[in-house]
N, C-alpha and C positions, 0 to 999 in steps of 0.2 A: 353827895351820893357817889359821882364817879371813884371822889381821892378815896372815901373808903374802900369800895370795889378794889380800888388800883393797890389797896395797902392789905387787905385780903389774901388777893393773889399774888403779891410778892410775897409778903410770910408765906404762904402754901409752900410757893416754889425753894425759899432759902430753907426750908424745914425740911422737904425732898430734898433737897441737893446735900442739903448739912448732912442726912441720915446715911444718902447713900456714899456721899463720899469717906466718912468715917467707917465703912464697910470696905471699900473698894482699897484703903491706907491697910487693910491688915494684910494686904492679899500678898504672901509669900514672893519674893522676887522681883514683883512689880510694882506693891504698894507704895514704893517711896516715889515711885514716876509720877501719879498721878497727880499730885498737887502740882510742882513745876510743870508739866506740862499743861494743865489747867491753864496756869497764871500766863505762860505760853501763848495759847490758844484767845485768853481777855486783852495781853498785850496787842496781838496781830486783830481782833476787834474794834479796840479805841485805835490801832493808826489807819482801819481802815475807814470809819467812818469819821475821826476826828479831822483826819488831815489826806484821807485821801475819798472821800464819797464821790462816787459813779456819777454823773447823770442818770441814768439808768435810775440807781437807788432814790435820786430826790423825787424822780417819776415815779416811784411804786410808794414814797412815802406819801406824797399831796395828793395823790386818790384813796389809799388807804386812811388817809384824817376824813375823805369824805364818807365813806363808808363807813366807818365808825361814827360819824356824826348820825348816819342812816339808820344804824345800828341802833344808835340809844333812841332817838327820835321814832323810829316807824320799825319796829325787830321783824312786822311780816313783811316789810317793804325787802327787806335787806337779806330775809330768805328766800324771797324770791329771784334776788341779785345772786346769791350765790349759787343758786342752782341753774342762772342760764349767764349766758355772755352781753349781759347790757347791762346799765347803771345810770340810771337818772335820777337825779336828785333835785332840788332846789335851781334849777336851769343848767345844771351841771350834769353832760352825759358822757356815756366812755361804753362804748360799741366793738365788738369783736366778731367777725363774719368764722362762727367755727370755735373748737376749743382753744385756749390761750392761754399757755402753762403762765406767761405776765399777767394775765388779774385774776388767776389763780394764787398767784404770790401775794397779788394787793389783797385778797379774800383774805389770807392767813393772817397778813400784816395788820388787816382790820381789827382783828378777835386779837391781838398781840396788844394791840393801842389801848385795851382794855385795861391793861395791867402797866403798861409803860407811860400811859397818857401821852401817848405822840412821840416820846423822847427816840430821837432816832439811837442813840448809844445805848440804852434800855433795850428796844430792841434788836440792834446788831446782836448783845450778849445773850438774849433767848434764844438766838437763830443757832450762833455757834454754841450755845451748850446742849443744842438737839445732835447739831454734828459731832460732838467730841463722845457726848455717852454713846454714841453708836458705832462712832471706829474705838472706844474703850470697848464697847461688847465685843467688839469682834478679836480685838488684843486678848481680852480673857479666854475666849473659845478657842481661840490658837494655843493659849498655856496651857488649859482645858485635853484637849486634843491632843498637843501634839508636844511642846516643850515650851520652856520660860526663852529658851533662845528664838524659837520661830515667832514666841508674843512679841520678844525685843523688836525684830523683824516689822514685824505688824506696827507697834508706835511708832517708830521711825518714819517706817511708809505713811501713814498716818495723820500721826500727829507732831513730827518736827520737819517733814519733808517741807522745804519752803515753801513753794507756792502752791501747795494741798493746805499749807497751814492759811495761808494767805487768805487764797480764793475759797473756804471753807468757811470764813469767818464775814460779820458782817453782816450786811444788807444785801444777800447775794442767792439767787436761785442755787446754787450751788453747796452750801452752808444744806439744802431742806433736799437736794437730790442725792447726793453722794452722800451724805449722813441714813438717811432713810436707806440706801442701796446695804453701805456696810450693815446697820445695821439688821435687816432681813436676811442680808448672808451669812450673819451670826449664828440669827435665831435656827437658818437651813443646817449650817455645818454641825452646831451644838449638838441638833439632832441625830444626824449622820455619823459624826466620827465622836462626839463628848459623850455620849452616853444618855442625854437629857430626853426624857419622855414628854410627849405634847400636849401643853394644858390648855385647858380653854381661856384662858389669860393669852400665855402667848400666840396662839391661833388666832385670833382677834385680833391681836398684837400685828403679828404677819400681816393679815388683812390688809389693815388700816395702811401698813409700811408700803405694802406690794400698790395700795391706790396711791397712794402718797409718791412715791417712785414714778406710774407711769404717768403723773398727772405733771409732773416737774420735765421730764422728757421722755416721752414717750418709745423712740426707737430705741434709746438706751435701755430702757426698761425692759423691752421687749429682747437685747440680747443677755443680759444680764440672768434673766427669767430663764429664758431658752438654757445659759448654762448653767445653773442652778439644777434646772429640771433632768441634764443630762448628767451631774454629778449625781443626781439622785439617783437615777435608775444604775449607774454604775457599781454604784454601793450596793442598791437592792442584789442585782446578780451575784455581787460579792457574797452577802448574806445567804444567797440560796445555795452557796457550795460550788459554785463555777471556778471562784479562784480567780487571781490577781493577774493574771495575762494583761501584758499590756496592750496587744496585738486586738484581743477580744475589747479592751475598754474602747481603744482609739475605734474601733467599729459599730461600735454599740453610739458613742457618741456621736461619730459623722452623720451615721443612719439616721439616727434622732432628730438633728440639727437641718438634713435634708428632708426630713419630713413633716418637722415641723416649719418649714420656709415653704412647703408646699401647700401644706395644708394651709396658712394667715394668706397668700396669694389668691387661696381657690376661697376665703374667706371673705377677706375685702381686697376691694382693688389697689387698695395703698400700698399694699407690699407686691406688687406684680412690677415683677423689673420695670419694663418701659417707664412705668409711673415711676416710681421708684427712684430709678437714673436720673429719668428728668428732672423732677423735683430738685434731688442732689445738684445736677448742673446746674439749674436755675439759680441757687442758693449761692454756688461758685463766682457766678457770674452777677449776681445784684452786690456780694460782699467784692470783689473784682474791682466793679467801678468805683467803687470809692477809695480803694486802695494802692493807687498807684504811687502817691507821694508817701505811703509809708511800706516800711521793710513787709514786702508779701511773696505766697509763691505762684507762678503761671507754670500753665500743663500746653504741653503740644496737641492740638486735635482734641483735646477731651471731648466726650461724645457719649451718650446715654447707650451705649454699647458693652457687651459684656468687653469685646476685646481691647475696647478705651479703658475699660474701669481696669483688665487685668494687669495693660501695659504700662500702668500711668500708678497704680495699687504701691509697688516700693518704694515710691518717692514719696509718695502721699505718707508713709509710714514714714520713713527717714524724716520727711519736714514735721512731722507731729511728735517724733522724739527728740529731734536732736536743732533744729531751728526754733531761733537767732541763733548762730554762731555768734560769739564773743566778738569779732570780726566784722559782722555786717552790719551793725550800726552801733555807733558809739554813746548814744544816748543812755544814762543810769539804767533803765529798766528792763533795754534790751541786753546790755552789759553781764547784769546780775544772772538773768534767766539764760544768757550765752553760755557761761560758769555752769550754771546748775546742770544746762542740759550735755556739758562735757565730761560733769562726770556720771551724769546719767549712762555716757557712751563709756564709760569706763567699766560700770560695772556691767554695762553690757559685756562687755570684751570679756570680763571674767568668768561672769556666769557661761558665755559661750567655752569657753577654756575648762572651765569644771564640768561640763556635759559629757566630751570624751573619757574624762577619766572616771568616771560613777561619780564624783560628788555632788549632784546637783542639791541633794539639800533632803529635810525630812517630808515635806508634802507629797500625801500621795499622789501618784499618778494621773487619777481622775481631777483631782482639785488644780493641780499642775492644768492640766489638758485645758480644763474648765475655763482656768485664768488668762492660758495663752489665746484660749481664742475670742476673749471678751475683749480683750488688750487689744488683738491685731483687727479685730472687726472695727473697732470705735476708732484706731491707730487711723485705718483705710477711711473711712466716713467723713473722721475730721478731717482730715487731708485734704480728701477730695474736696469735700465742700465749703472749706473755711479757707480761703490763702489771706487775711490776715492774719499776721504773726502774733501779734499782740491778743485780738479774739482767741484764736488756737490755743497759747498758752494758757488763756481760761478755763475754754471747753476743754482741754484736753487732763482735766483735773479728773474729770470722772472716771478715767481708767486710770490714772497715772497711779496713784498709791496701789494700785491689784499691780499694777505690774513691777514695783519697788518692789514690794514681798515676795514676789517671785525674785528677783534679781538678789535680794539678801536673802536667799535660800541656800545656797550651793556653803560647802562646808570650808572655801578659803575667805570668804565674808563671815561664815557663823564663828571662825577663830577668835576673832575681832572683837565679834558681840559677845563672847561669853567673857573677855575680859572687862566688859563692861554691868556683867552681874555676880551675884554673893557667890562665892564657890559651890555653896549648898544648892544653889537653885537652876545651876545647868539644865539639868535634864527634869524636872521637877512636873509631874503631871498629874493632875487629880485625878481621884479613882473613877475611872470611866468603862467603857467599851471600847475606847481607845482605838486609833487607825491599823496601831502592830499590830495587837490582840490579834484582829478579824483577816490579817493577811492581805494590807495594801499595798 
């Protein structure tokens, strides 16, 4: 009875995947991407979990085989496991004091085992083709929107940037956060700037993504949300005839951004600074001690202080972009990721270089504004609270692809990419509402 179940739900899903991807191959300018980077995304799957699986990952597999055992054997036992943080089974228990985005991952991994029957490669590739259709949606809402060069933009960030392609794929809490984030910013922007009206599909849809988001990590979700909700209102004013000032957006949005930090503080105490800091140090200092024999970063004084957290805030950015230098350790993986993040600072330097002279790129204003401050907030966060380097470069995947798209915005990188699409599909945008139209 399982092998049929398991043979059910794989037909379902290659029958979805067949229908949409033969949809997605017609799609002017970008249709030919999609299969290589597919095949892409399977590659960096099998060598994550063939030749390189976590600990981590074997942990959330051998609870999640229990849990499905729970599953089929007792279905009210195991709803009741998924609706709280315990899990006893057959003398086997797994306890969690609070919510716990790790057996929230074994939860999903349980209903997964349904269809892979355990096989951990089975499901690494369900995990990463949740994450690839949703930075695809958000690739097509950009072409949608704005042009086939800012979609270019977007796969790149994406779906070939290394280690977004890496740590996306797999057996990885990140594969089900950063896929779910892209895609609800899709389903927000479609709305906003594509011209797409709100159906009760996608509304649902939203939902499901927006739980799914802050149950994977929570504070991320929460700024993610916050900028989302302030692109929103930016546009609304647009729409009401206010006009494209930039002066009016950046005020509209800080106001927002401080009053919604006000308001979750007077809400629960979790976001009330002192908590808040603390926690963040706390987190500094338990990853701290374990890290002294490998490449990490230390802060002078750091202190649950706004003027700790502002003086200590640059570096904390600077090490979340741009650490391992190529330089500080010579071992293969800091090596690679030394390279990636050099020239991550390269096209910093660019994009900085295109701002004084107007070319910064097509994204409006508001979406710009939205991206830099998701970027520098989660930049500051990880910093602060993560000095190892190795961790960092994991965590620090949920912003990383928002802020490549920013960095291949500016028009001496969109030179580049347009030699890399059909002449015809430059500027190529589907009939919408479009950002020019409305004046952004």
């Amino acid at each position: 009875m399982n092998i049929l179940v398991a043979i059910a739900l794989n037909l379902s899903i290659l029958l979805a995947l067949s229908i949409w991807l033969r949809r997605q191959m017609h799609v002017v300018g970008l249709g030919k991407l999609v299969l290589p980077l597919l095949a892409l995304k399977l590659v960096a799957c099998w060598l994550s979990v063939r030749w390189f699986l976590s600990g981590d990952a074997q942990y959330f597999l051998e609870w999640a085989s229990l849990l499905t055992q729970q599953l089929r054997a007792a279905p009210k036992a195991w709803l009741h496991t998924a609706v709280s943080e315990t899990f006893r089974y057959r003398g086997s228990s797994l306890v969690f004091h609070g919510f716990s985005n790790t057996f929230f991952f074994i939860k999903i991994l349980s209903l997964l085992n349904l269809a892979s029957l355990g096989n951990a490669l089975l499901n690494g590739v369900y995990l990463s083709l949740f994450s690839f259709i949703g930075f695809w949606k958000l690739v097509r809402v950009l072409q949608q929107a704005f042009s086939s060069v800012a979609a270019l933009a977007g796969a790149i960030s994406f779906l070939v940037w290394p280690t977004t392609v890496y740590w996306t794929s797999g057996i990885t809490k990140e594969s089900l956060l950063v896929g779910s984030g892209a895609w609800l910013t899709a389903i927000v922007l479609g709305w906003l700037y594509a011209g797409k009206r709100p159906q009760v599909l996608t509304v649902v849809g939203l939902l499901v993504l927006i739980v799914l988001h802050f149950k994977m990590r929570f504070f991320f979700a929460v700024v993610l949300l916050g900028a989302l909700v302030g692109v929103t209102l930016n546009r609304i004013v647009q729409r009401m005839g206010l006009g494209p000032a930039r002066g009016l957006q950046l005020v509209l949005f800080a106001g927002l951004m401080l009053l919604g930090t006000w308001t979750a503080s007077e809400i629960s105490p979790v976001f009330r600074f002192n908590k808040f800091t603390s926690q963040l140090i706390r987190n500094y200092s338990d990853l701290l001690a374990v890290s002294h024999y490998r490449p990490h970063i230390e802060y002078d004084d750091l202190a649950p202080t706004w003027q700790s957290i502002a003086w200590n805030a640059p570096k904390a950015v600077f090490s979340t972009l741009a650490r391992p230098l190529p330089w500080e350790e010579m071992r293969g993986v800091y090596v690679w990721a030394g390279l990636e993040n050099l020239f991550l600072l390269a096209l910093v330097a660019i994009a900085l270089g295109a701002l004084p002279r107007q070319r910064a790129g097509v994204l409006p204003f508001a979406l710009v504004l939205a991206l830099v401050f998701y970027s520098f907030v989660l930049a500051v966060l990880l910093g602060l609270s993560t000095p190892n380097l190795g961790t960092l470069n994991r965590y620090r995947v949920a912003m990383l692809p928002y802020l490549v798209l920013l960095l291949l915005q500016n028009e001496y990188v969109a030179r580049w990419l347009r030699r890399l699409l059909p002449s015809t599909s430059h500027d190529i945008k589907e009939p919408s509402l479009g950002a020019r139209r409305l004046g952004v």
